[in-house]
C-alpha positions in Angstrom: 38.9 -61.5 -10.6 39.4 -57.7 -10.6 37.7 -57.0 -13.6 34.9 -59.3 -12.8 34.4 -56.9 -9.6 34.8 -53.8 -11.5 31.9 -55.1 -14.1 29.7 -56.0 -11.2 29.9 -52.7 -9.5 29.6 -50.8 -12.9 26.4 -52.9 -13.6 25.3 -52.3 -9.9 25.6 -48.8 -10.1 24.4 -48.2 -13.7 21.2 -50.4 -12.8 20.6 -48.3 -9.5 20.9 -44.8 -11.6 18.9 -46.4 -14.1 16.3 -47.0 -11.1 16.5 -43.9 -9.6 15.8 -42.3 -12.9 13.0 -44.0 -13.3 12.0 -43.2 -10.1 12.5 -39.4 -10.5 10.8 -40.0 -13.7 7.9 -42.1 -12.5 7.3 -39.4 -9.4 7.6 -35.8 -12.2 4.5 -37.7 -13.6 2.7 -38.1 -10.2 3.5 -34.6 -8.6 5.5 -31.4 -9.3 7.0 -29.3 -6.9 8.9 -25.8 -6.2 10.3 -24.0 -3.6 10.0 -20.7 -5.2 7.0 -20.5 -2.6 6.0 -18.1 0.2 2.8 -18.3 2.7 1.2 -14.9 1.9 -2.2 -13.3 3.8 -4.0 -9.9 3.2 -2.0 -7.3 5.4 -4.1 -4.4 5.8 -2.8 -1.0 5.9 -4.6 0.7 8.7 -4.9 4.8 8.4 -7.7 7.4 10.0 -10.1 8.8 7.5 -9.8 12.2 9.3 -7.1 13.8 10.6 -6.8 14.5 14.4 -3.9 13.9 17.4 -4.2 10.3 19.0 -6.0 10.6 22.4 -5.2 6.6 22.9 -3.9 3.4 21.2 -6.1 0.0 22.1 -3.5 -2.6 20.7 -0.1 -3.5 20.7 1.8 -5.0 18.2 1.4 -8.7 17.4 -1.9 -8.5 19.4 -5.0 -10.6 17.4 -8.0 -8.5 17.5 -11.2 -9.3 16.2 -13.3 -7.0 13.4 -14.7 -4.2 15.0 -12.4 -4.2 17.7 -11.1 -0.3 19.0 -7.9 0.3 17.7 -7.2 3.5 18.0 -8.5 6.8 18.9 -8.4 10.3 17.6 -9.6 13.5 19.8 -13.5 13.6 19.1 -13.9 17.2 20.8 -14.1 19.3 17.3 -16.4 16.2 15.5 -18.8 16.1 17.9 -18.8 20.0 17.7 -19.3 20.0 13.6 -21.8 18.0 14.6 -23.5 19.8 16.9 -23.4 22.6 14.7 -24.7 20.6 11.8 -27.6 19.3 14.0 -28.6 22.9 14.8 -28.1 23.4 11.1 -30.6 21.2 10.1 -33.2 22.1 13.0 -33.2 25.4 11.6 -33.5 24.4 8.1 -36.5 21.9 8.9 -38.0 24.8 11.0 -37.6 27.1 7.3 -38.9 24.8 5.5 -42.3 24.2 7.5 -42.5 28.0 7.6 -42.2 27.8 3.5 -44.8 24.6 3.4 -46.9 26.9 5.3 -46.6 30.0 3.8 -47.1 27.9 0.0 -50.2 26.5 1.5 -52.0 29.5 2.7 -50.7 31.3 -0.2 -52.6 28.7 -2.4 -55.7 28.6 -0.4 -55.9 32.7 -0.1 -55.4 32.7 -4.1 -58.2 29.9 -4.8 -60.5 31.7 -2.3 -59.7 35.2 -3.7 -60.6 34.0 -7.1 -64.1 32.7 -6.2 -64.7 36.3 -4.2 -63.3 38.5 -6.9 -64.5 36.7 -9.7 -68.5 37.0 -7.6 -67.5 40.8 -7.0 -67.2 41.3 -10.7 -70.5 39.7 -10.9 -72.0 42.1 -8.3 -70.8 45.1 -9.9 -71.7 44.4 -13.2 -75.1 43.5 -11.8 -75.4 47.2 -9.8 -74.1 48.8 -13.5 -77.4 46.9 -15.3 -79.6 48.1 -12.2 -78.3 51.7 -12.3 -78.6 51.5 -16.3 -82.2 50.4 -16.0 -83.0 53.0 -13.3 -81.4 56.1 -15.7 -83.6 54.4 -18.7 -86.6 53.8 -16.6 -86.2 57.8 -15.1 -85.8 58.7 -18.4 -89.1 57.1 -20.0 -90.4 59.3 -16.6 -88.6 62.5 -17.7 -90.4 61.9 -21.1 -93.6 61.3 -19.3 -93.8 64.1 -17.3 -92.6 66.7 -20.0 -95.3 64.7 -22.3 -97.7 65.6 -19.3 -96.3 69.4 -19.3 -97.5 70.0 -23.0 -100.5 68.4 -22.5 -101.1 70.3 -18.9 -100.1 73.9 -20.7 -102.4 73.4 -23.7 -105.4 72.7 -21.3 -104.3 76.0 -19.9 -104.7 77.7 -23.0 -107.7 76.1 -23.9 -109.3 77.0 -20.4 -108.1 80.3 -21.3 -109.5 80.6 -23.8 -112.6 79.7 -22.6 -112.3 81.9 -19.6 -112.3 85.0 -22.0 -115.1 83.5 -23.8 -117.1 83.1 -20.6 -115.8 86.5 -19.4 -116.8 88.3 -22.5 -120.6 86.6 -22.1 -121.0 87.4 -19.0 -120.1 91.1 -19.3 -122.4 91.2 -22.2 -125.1 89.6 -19.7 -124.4 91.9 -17.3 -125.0 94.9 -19.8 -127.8 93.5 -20.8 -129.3 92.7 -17.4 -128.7 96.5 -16.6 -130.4 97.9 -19.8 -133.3 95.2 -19.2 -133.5 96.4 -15.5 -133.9 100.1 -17.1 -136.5 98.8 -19.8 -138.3 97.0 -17.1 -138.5 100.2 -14.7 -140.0 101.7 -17.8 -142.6 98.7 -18.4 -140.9 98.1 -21.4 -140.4 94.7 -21.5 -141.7 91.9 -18.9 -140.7 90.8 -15.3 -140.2 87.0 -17.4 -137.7 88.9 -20.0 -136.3 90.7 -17.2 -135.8 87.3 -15.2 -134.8 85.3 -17.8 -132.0 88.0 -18.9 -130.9 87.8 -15.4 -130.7 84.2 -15.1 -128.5 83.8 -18.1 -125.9 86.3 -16.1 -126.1 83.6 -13.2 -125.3 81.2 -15.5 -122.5 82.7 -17.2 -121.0 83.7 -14.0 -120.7 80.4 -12.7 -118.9 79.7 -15.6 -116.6 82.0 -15.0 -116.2 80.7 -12.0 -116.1 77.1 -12.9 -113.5 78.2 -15.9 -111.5 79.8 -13.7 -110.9 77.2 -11.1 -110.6 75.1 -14.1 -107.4 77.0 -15.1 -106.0 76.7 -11.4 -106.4 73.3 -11.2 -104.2 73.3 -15.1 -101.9 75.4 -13.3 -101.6 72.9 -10.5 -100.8 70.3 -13.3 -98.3 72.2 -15.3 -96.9 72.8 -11.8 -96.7 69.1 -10.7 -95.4 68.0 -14.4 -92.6 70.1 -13.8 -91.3 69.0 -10.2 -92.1 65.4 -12.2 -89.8 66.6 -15.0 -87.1 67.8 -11.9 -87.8 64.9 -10.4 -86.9 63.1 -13.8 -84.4 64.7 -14.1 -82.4 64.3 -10.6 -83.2 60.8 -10.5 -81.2 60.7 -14.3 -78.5 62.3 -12.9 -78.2 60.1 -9.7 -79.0 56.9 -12.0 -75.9 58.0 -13.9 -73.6 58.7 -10.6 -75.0 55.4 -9.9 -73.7 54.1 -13.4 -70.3 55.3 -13.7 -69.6 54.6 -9.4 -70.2 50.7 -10.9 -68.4 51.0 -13.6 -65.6 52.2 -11.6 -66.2 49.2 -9.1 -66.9 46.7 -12.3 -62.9 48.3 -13.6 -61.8 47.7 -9.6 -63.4 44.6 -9.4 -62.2 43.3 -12.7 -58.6 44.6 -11.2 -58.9 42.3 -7.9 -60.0 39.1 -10.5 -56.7 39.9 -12.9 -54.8 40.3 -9.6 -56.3 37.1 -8.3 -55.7 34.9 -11.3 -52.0 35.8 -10.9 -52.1 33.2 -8.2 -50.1 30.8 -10.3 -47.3 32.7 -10.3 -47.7 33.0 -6.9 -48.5 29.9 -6.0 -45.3 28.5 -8.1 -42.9 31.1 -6.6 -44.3 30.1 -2.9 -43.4 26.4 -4.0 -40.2 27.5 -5.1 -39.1 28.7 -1.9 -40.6 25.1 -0.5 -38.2 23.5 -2.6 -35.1 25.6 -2.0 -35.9 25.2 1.9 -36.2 21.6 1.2 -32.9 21.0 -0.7 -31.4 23.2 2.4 -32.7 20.6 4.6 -31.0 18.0 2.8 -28.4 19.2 2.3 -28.1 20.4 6.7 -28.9 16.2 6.4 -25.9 15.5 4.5 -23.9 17.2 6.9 -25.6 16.3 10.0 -24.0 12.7 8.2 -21.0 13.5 7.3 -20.6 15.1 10.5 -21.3 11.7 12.7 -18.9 9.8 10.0 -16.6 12.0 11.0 -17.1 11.6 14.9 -17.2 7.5 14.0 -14.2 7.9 11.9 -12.3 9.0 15.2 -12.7 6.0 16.6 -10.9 3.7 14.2 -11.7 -0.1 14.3 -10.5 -3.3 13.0 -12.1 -3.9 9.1 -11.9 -7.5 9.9 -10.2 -10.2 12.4 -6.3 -10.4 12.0 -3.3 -9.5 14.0 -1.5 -5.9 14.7 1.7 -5.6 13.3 4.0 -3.0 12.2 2.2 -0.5 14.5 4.1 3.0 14.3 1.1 5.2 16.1 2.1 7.1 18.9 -0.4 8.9 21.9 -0.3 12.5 21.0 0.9 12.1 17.5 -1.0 14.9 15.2 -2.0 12.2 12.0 -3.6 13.6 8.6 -6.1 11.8 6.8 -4.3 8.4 4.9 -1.1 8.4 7.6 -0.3 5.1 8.0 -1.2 4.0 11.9 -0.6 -0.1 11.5 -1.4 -3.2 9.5 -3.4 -6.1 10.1 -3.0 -9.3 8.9 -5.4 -11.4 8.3 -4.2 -14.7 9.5 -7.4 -16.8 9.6 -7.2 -16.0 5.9 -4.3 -17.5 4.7 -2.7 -18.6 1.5 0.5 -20.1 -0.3 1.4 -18.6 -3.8 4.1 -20.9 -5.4 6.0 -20.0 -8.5 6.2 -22.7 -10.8 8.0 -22.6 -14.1 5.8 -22.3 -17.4 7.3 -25.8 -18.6 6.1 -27.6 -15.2 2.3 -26.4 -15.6 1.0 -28.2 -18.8 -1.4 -30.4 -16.7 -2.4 -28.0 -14.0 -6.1 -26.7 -13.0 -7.8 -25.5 -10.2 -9.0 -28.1 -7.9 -5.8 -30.3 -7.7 -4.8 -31.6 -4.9 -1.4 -29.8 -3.3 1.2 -30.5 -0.5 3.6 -28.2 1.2 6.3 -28.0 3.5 7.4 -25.3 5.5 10.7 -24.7 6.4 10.5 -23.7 10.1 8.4 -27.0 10.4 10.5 -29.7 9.2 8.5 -33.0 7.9 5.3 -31.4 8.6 3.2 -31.7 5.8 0.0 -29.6 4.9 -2.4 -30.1 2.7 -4.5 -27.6 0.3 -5.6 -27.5 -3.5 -5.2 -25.3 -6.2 -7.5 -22.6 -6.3 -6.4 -20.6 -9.3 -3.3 -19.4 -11.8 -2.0 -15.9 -12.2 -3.4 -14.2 -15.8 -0.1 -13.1 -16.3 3.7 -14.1 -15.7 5.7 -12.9 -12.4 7.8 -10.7 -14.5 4.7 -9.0 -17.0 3.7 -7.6 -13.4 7.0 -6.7 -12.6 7.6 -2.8 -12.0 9.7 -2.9 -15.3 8.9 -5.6 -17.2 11.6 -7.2 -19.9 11.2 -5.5 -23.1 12.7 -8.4 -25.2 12.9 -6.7 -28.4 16.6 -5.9 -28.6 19.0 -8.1 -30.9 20.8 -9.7 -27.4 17.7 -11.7 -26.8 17.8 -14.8 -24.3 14.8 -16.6 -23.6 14.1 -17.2 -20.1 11.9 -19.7 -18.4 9.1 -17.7 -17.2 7.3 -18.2 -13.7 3.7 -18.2 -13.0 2.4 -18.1 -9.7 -0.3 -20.0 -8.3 -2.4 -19.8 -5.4 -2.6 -22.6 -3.2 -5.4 -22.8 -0.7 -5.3 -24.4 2.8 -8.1 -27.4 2.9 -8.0 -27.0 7.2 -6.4 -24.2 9.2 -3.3 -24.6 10.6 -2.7 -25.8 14.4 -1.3 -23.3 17.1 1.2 -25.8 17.4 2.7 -24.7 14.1 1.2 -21.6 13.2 1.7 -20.2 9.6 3.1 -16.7 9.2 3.2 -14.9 5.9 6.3 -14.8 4.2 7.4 -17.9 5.2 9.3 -20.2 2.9 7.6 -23.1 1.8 8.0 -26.3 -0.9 5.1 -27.2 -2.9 3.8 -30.0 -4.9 0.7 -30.6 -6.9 -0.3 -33.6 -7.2 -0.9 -34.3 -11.4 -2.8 -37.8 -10.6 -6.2 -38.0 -8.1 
């Protein structure tokens, strides 16, 4: 009877292990689970971009705060002087800088204008050098002229002379004759007709004297004007020529102004030179007048994003340099489970399966989420010191990959999650 009993149990208890292996069996397939697992959220490491001392703190620790939010502030006084000073930095720099636009444009308008004037002066001179040349030519074809005129006037005067001494001579030989025919006459020697006739042809002569003589003065008169023609000539060659080299010299000064003029160029590119140094002052005053109401922003630090304070180690009054840590945030609207699972337990996982975890500070509550993606990389390869397994006391060790587990709803206020809090996982292998 004994044995019978003992048999019985045995079988009972073999066929209920049996069962329960199956069971455990039957549910590995279904689901696998961990509870390697930890809630985890972005904590944000809060620090001031400049350094200052802390006029006030707007939070307290464990206090939600949404983005934007004031967190905390650093003395403003010196910012908002930089930036003061950088605004008056770039007024004056603008102010340059129109002074150079306008200096570059009235230095290109005098150069274009000065190049039409000079280049017409050069004109005008060279024109009063051809006048003055044709007014020396045109007084010397006069000075030719007029000494032409002289030779001419002082061989008439010879040749009147000449015939004055002719005339002369005949009518002193009239006039002897006239006396010795007045004596033959007294005598009845000849006739009163001869005697008249003789005296006659003294008349005669004498008024060519006369008429030879006035001839002469009026050659004399000529040879006299020919030569104040010949000055005249002359002077007015002289002048001509004054006239000639005086617009030459303005031609040389005038061709001067036009090579000084057509410099403009140069003048014109150095003038926009100074434009666009005054310029790149102006923005670079800009880039300060920005950096400058960063800066005053900067003192007033805000909240990146919605989360809660924690961890908050500022203190009013505190002197903090640039990248002292003030307090974290944690973004708990943003939340997250990364479970470690074992490299043999994750032949059939990919994102978008179905999970379910437990926490521990909320027995039997369940909540659901899927999996969103696996870690390129092992827990320990990212490890500050990762194994080097290339000694001879080599033991292979199951390996860990973590995975992240995304919440499908947010969790109720009634069980909030925190990160860090321990949690067991299962993905669920069948849909």
């Amino acid at each position: 009877m004994k044995k019978t009993l003992v048999w019985g149990l045995g079988s009972l208890l073999l066929l209920g292990g049996a069962l329960a292996g199956y069971h455990y069996w039957s549910e590995s397939q279904k689901s696998v689970s961990t509870d390697d697992a930890y809630v985890e959220a972005d904590v944000i490491a809060i620090s001031p971009e400049v350094p200052g001392r802390i006029l006030r703190l707007h939070v307290k620790d464990n206090q939600p705060v949404k983005q934007g939010d004031l967190l905390v502030s650093i003395e403003p006084d010196d910012y908002h002087s930089r930036l003061a000073q950088a605004e008056r930095s770039l007024k004056a720099a603008q102010q340059k800088a129109l002074a150079a636009r306008a200096d570059f444009e009235l230095t290109r308008v005098q150069a274009e204008s000065s190049i039409s004037e000079e280049s017409a002066g050069v004109d005008v001179s060279q024109a009063a050098v051809e006048t003055a040349q044709s007014n020396v030519s045109q007084a010397r074809q006069r000075h030719l002229q007029s000494q032409a005129a002289r030779r001419t006037s002082l061989a008439n005067l010879r040749r009147l002379r000449s015939e004055v001494d002719v005339t002369v001579a005949e009518r002193k030989r009239l006039e002897n004759d006239a006396l010795r025919y007045r004596a033959l006459y007294a005598k009845d020697e000849i006739s009163r007709q001869q005697l008249e006739q003789t005296e006659t042809q003294l008349r005669q002569a004498q008024a060519k004297v006369q008429s030879a003589e006035r001839q002469v003065q009026a050659s004399f008169a000529e040879v006299a004007r020919a030569n104040a023609s010949i000055g005249e000539a002359a002077e007015a060659i002289r002048t001509n020529q004054a006239q000639v080299s005086e617009a030459e010299s303005k031609v040389g000064q005038a061709r001067s102004k036009l090579a000084s003029a057509q410099s403009a160029p140069q003048r014109i590119a150095a003038a926009f030179a100074q434009v666009r140094v005054a310029e790149a002052e102006v923005e670079r005053a800009r880039v300060d007048v920005s950096l400058a109401r960063k800066d005053v922003e900067r003192a007033s630090i805000r909240a990146p994003r919605a989360g809660v304070v924690s961890k908050r180690s500022a203190q009013i009054g505190a002197y903090v340099q640039k990248g002292s840590p003030l307090l974290s945030l944690v973004a708990h609207q943003d939340l997250w489970v990364q479970a470690n699972y074992k490299e043999t337990q994750m032949e059939r996982f990919r994102p978008g399966l179905k999970a379910e975890f437990e926490v521990d500070t909320y027995p039997g509550k369940v909540f659901h989420g899927h999996l969103d993606s696996l870690q390129a990389g092992t827990g320990s390869r990212f490890s500050t010191l990762p194994p080097e397994n290339a000694s001879g006391s080599f033991v292979k060790v199951v390996q860990r990959i973590p995975v992240k587990i995304v919440l499908d709803d947010q969790p109720s206020a009634q069980t909030p999650l925190i990160p860090g809090m321990s949690v067991v996982t299962r993905v669920l292998l069948t849909q």
